[in-house]
Each structure stands twice: as structure tokens, then as C-alpha cells.
C-alpha positions as CSV (number, residue, x, y, z in Angstrom):
1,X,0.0,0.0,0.0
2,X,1.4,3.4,-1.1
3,X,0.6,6.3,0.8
4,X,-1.2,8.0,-2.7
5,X,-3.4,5.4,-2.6
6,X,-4.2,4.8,1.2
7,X,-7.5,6.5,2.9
8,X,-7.5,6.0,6.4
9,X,-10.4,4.5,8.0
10,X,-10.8,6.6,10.6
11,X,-12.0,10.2,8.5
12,X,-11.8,12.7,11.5
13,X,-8.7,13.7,13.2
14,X,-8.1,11.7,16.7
15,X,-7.6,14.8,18.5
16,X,-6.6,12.5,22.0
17,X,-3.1,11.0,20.3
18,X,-0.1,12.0,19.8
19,X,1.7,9.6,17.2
20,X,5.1,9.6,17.9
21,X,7.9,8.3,14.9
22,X,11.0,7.1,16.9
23,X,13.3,4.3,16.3
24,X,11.7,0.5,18.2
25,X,14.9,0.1,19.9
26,X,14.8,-1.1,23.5
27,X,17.3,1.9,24.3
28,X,14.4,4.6,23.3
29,X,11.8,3.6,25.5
30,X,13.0,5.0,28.7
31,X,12.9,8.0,26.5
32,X,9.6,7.7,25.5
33,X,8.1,6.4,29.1
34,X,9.9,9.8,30.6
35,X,10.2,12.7,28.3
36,X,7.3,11.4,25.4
37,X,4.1,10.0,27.8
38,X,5.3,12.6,31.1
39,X,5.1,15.7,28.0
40,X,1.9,14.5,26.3
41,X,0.6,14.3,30.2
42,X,1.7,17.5,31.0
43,X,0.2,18.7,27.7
44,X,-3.5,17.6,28.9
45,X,-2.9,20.0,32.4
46,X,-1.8,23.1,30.0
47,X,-4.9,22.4,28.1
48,X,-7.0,21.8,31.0
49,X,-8.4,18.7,29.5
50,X,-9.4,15.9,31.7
51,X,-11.3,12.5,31.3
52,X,-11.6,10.9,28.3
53,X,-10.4,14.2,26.3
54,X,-6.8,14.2,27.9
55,X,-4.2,13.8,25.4
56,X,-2.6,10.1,24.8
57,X,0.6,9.3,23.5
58,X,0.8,6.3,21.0
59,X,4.3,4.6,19.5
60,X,3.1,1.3,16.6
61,X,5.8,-0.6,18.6
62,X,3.0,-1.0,21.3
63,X,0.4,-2.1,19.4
64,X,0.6,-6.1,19.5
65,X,-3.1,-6.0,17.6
66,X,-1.8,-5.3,14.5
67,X,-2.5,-7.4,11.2
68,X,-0.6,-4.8,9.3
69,X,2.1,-2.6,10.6
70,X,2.6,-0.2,7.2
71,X,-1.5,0.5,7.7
72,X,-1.4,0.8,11.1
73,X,1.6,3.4,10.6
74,X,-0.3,4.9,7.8
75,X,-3.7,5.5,9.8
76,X,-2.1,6.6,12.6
77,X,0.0,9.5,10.0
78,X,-2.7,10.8,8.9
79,X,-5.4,10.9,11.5
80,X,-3.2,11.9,14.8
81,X,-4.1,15.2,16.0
82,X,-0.1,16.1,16.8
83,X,2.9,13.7,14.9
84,X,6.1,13.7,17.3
85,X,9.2,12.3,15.3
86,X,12.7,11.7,17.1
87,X,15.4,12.7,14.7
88,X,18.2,11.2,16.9
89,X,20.6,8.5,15.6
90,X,18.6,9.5,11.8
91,X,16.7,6.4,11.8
92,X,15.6,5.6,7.8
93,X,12.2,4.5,8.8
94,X,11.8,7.8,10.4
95,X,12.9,9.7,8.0
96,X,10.6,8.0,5.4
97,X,7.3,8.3,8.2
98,X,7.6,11.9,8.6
99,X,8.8,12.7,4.8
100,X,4.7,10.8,4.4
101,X,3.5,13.2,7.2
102,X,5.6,16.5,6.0
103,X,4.2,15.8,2.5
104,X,0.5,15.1,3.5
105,X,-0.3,17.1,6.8
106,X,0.0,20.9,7.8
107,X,3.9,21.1,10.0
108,X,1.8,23.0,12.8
109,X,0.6,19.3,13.6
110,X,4.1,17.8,13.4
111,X,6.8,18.4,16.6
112,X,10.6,17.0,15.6
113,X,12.7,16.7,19.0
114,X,15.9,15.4,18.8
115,X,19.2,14.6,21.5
116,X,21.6,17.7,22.1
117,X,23.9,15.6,20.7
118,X,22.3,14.6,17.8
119,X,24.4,15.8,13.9
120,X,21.9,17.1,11.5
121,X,22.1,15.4,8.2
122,X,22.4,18.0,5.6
123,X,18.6,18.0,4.1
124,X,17.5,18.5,7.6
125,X,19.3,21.6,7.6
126,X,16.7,24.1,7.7
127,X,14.1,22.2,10.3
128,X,13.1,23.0,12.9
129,X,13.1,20.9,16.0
130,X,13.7,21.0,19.5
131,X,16.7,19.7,21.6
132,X,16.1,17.3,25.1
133,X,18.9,17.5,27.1
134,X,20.1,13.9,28.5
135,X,18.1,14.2,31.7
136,X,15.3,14.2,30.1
137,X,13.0,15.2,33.0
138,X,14.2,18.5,32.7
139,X,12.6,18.9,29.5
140,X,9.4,17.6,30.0
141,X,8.0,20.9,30.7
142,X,9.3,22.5,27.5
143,X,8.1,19.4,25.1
144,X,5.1,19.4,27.0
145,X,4.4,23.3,25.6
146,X,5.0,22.7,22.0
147,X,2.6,20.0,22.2
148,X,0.0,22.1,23.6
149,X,0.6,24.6,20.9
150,X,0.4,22.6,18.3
151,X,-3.3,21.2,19.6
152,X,-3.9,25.1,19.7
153,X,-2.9,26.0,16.6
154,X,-4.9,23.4,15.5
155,X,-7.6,24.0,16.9
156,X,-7.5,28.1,15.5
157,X,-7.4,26.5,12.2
158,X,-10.6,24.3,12.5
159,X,-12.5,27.6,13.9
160,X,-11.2,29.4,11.0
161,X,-12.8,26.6,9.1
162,X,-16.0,26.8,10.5
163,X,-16.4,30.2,10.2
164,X,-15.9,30.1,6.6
165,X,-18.3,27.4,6.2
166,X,-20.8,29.4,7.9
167,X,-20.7,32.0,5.8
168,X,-21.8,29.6,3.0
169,X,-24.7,28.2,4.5
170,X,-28.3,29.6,3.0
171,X,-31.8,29.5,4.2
172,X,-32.2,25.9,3.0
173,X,-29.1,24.9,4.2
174,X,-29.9,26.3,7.9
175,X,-33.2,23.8,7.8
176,X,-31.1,20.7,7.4
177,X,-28.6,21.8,9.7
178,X,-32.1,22.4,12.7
179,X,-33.7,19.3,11.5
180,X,-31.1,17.2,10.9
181,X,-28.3,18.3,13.3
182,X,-29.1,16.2,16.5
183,X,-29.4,13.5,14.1
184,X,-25.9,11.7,13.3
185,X,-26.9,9.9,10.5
186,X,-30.0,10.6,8.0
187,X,-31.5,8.6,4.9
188,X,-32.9,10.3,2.1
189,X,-34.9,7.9,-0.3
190,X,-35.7,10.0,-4.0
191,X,-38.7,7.1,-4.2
192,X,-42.0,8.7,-3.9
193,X,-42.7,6.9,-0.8
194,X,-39.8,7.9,0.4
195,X,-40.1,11.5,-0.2
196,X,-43.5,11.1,2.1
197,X,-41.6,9.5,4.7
198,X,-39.0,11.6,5.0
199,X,-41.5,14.9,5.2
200,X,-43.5,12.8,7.6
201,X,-40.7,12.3,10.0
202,X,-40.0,16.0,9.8
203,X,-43.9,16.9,10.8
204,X,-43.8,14.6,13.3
205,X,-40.9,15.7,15.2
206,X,-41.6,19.1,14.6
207,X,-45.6,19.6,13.4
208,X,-46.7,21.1,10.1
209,X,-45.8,24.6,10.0
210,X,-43.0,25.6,7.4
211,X,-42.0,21.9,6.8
212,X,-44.0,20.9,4.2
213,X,-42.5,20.5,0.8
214,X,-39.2,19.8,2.6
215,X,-38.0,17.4,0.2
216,X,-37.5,19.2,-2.5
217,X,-35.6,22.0,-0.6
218,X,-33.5,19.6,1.3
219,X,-32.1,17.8,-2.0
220,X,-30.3,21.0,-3.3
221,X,-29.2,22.3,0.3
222,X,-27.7,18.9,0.9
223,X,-25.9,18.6,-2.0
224,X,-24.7,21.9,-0.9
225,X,-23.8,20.7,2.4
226,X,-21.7,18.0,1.1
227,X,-19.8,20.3,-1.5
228,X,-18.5,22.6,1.6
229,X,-17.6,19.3,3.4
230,X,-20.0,19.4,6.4
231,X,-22.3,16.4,5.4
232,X,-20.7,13.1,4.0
233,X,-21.8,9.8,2.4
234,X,-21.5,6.6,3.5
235,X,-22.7,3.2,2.1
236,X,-22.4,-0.2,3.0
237,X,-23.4,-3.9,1.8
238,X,-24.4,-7.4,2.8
239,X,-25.6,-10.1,0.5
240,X,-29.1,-11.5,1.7
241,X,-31.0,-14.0,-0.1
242,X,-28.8,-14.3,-2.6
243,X,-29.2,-10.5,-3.4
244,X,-26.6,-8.0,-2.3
245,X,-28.5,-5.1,0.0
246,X,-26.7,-1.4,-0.3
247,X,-27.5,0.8,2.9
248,X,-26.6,4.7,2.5
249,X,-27.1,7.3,4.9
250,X,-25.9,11.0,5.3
251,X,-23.9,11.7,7.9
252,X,-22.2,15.2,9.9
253,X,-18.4,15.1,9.6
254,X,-15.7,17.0,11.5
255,X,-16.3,20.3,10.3
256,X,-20.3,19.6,10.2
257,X,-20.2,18.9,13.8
258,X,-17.8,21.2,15.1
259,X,-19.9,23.5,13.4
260,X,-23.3,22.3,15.0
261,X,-21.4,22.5,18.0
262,X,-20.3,26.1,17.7
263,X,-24.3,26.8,17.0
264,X,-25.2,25.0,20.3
265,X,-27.5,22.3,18.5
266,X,-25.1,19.4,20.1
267,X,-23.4,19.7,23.2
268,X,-19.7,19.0,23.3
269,X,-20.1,15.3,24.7
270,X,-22.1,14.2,21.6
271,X,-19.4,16.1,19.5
272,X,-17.0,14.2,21.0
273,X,-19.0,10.8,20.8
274,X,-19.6,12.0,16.7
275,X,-15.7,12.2,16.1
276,X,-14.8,8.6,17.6
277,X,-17.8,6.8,15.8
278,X,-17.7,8.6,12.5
279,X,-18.5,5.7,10.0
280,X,-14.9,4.5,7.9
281,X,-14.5,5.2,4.3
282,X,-14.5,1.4,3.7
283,X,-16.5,-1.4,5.4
């Protein structure tokens, strides 16, 4: 699997981990247990996250689930909220891991740390990356920082997003996003029965009022929706009878619920719950 081709399965960002590139050797993971896990902890008090939204730190070398170690490393690339690579001893597999995550994600998610020891090689020149010293407590509390800004950079960048996509959204739009918004998923069936069901469901859950002759407002306003990225499409299949069933649904993505979010129609919880259960791209 090349990394052009891959799609991860996981379609929002896991804003908990931080996915960290270093070298498997036994002699890194004091390291990592010290500096790597203390930092991303430390990370989660600067933030003030607690519970389940406190930041985790996550190394492949841990995983002994895996079926595939390239897709694992893959997914992980291109889904992890912050990449931390370790430069020291210039480790090939690194190099190749983050010349995937330089190439594909924006840097203000990626954090290179390397040993004060450590000799640049000559294309890595002109990075940027931060030195531990070799009492690596010492630096927790610096490493710990730059991992906090990068979740806040991040995080100015997705509100930058959503207030650009807000701008675009028209009367019609607005509807699906009060009708439809506490919903995660939605089915929206072009058959004539299904065009009365679906206006039904709305009257029901809402009464008469404005809401009839929905359908045919909804079909442009969602198509709209999934232009700007805020709705997506998902489809499954199972064979049954000898016949192979398709199942589609609409659902919110990322930017679609961090938006309803930012418009109070879902609290932050069910944001939260929307981002870990988002449907993959492939089932």
C-alpha cells in the first residue's frame, strides 16, 4: 500500500493522540516512558483537558493487535491530532514516516525533537526541531508546551474553518442543519414513498408549519452541504437472499459537527461521541 493510494479509515482527526515516529529500539523507550508520555501528560494539564479528552501518546511498537504494521503506521500518520518524530541516531524508517507526514499534513501538527547531541544530516538543515537534554525530565515541561501549541494552533485553524463554512450556509441549508443536526446519521430515499416518509418524520418531530415540501428543498441544500464538506456519504453492503443489499445514509463530519457544535444544537459530549464513531470510508 502506497501512501497515494491509502485513505485512512478513521475520517476525523483523533484529536486525543499524539503519534510519535522514533526508532523500536529497547534503548528509546525510557525515553519515550519519561520525556514522550510525562510531555503528552503534562500537555493535557496546560490544556486543561481531563477524562476521556486528555491527550494520549501512542508509538506502533506498542500495538501487538496489528494485522498490518505499514497501515497501522499509515492511519495513525494521517489521523493523529499532533505527529512527534525523534530525529536522533537519523533512523531511515523515520525519515521515510515523517517525509509521508511532512508531504501530506500541515507542520503546525508535526513536533521534531531530537538529542543535544544529535548531527543534522544536511537535508535537515533548515528544520526545525527542538533539543532534550540527556536528563530528560528536565525537559518535559518545554516538550510538553510545544505539544500544547500545536493542539492550539490546530484548533484556530478548524475555527477558521467553520467560520468560513458558515458564511456559505443559505436559508435551506440552515433547515437541514435544525432538522437534521441532532441526528448523526439521515436517509434520504428519492422514491415517492420515500419522499413522504421523510417529510413525515420531519412533521412529526416538529408539526406542520413551514415543513411541508421539505423534500425538495433539502435535495439542493444537501448537496450543498456536502460540496462545503460538512455532510458526508457513507454506504455499506451485505448479501441476503442471494441478493446483495446497499445501505446509504448521510452523515455530519468534522467540520459539520464542530460547526453544529459552535451553534449549540449538540453539546460537546455528543461532538466528541460523533468524532470517535464517525463511519470509515471502507466497510
Amino acid at each position: 500500500m502506497y501512501p497515494y493510494n491509502f485513505k485512512p479509515k478513521q475520517k476525523a482527526i483523533n484529536y486525543r493522540e499524539v503519534f510519535v515516529v522514533m526508532p523500536f529500539g529497547a534503548q528509546y523507550d525510557d525515553m519515550y516512558d519519561k520525556l514522550i508520555v510525562a510531555a503528552t501528560d503534562k500537555a493535557s494539564d496546560i490544556l486543561s483537558l481531563s477524562g476521556g479528552q486528555r491527550l494520549v501518546s501512542y508509538r506502533s511498537k506498542d500495538d501487538i493487535r496489528l494485522t498490518s504494521g505499514w497501515i497501522n503506521v499509515l492511519e495513525h500518520l494521517l489521523t493523529a491530532q499532533v505527529v512527534l518524530g525523534v530525529l536522533t541516531d537519523n533512523n531511515p524508517n523515520v525519515f521515510y514516516e515523517l517525509g509521508i507526514a511532512h508531504a501530506s499534513e500541515p507542520i503546525t501538527r508535526q513536533i521534531l525533537i531530537a538529542s543535544k547531541q544529535y548531527e543534522r544530516q544536511f537535508d535537515l538543515k533548515d528544520l526545525i526541531y527542538y533539543e532534550y537534554e540527556a536528563n530528560v525530565i528536565d525537559s518535559i515541561e518545554p516538550l510538553a508546551e510545544r505539544i500544547a501549541d500545536a493542539v492550539k494552533s490546530y484548533n484556530i485553524e478548524e475555527e477558521k474553518k467553520i467560520s468560513q463554512a458558515r458564511m456559505l450556509i443559505g436559508p435551506y441549508e440552515f433547515e437541514i442543519l435544525m432538522t437534521q443536526g441532532m441526528k448523526r446519521n439521515f436517509v434520504l430515499h428519492t422514491s415517492a414513498k420515500g419522499r413522504e416518509d421523510y417529510e413525515k418524520d420531519l412533521i412529526d418531530r416538529f408539526g406542520e408549519g413551514h415543513l411541508k415540501g421539505a423534500f425538495e428543498r433539502h435535495v439542493p441544500a444537501i448537496t450543498s452541504l456536502c460540496s462545503h464538506g460538512l455532510l458526508g456519504f457513507h454506504t455499506s453492503s451485505e448479501s441476503k437472499d442471494g441478493q446483495t443489499m446497499v445501505y446509504f445514509s448521510y452523515h455530519w463530519t468534522e467540520p459539520g459537527n464542530n460547526l453544529l457544535y459552535l451553534m449549540k444544537l449538540i453539546t460537546r459530549e455528543e461532538m466528541v461521541a460523533r468524532r470517535d464513531g464517525m463511519p470509515p470510508y471502507f466497510t
